[in-house]
C-alpha positions as CSV (number, residue, x, y, z in Angstrom):
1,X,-11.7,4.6,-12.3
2,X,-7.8,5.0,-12.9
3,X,-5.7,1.5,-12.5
4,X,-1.9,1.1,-13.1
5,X,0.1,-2.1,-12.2
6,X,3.5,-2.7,-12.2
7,X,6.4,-3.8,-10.1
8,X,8.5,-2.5,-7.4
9,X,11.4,-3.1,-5.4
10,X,12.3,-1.2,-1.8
11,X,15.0,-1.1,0.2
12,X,15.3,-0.1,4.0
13,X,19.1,0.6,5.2
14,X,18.3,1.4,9.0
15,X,21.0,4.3,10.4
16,X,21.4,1.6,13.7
17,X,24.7,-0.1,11.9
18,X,23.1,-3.2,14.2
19,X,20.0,-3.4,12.1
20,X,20.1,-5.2,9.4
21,X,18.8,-3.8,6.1
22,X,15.4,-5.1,4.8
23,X,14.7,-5.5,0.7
24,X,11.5,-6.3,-0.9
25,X,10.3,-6.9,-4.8
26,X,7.1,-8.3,-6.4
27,X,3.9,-6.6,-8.3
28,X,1.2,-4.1,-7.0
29,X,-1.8,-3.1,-8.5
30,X,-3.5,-0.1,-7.8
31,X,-7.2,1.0,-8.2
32,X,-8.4,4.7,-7.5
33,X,-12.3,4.7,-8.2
34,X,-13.9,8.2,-7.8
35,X,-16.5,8.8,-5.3
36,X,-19.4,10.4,-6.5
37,X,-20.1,12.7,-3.8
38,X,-16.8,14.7,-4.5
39,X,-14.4,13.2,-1.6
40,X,-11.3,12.0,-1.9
41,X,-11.5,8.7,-4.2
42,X,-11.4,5.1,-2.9
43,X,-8.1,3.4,-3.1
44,X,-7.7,-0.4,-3.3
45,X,-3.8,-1.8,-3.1
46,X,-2.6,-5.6,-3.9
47,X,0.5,-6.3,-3.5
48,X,1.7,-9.6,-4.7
49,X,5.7,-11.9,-4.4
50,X,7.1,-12.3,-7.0
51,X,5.8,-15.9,-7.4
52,X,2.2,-14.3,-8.2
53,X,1.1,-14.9,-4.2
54,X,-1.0,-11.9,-2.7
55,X,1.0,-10.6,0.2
56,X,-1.8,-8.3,1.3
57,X,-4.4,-6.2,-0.2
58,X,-5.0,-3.0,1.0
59,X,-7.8,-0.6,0.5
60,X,-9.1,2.9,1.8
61,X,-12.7,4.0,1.9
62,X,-13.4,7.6,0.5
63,X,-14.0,8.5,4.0
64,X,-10.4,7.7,4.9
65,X,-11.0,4.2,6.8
66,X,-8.2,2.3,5.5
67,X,-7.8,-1.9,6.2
68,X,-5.3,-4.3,5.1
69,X,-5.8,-8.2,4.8
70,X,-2.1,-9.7,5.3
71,X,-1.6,-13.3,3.4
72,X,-2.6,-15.4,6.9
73,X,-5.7,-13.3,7.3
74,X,-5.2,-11.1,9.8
75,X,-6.9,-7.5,9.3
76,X,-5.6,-4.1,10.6
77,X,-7.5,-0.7,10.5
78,X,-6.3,2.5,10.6
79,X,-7.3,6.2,9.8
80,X,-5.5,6.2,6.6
81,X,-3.4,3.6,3.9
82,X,-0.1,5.5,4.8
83,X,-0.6,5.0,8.7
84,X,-2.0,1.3,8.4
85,X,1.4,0.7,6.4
86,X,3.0,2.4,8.5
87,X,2.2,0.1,11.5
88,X,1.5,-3.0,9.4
89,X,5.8,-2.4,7.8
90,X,6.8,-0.5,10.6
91,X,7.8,2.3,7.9
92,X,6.4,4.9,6.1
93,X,5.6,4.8,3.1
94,X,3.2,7.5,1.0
95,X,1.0,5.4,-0.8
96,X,-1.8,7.3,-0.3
97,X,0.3,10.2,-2.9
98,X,0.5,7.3,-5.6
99,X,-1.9,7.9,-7.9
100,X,-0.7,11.6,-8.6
101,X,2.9,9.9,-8.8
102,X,2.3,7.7,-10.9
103,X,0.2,9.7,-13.3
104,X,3.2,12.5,-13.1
């Protein structure tokens, strides 16, 4: 099992100069646990404010299934963590490449 925590910051800057820009900051942590019959490891992603709430808590099954639980409860599924982002943010972003990112 492989965990890293830490904080981030994003920024969205739309090329429609009538959307506004977006900016977000707080914590994550990230667990990768390996699975045991040699697919692709299970992937569990909090994401917290920077007041310590949990904004969501993602996680991916090492058969792909991915779910998020947003803050008021509400649960989305997808096929993947980077296309349940994508429709939870409404913007990609390549999570499911973190672990090899982060471990360079």
């Amino acid at each position: 099992m492989r965990e890293w925590s830490g904080r981030f910051a994003a920024a969205r800057h739309p090329s429609d100069p009538a959307a506004a820009s977006e900016a977000a900051h707080g914590r994550f942590e990230l667990v990768s646990t390996p699975d045991p019959a040699g697919q692709a490891p299970a992937l569990s992603l909090t994401v917290f404010s920077p007041f310590g709430q949990t904004i969501a808590t993602a996680s991916r099954a090492p058969t792909g299934v991915a779910t998020v639980v947003l803050a008021d409860g509400r649960q989305l599924h997808a096929r993947s963590l980077d296309e349940l982002l994508h429709q939870a943010l409404g913007y990609r972003l390549p999570i499911e490449g973190l672990p090899r990112w982060l471990d360079g």
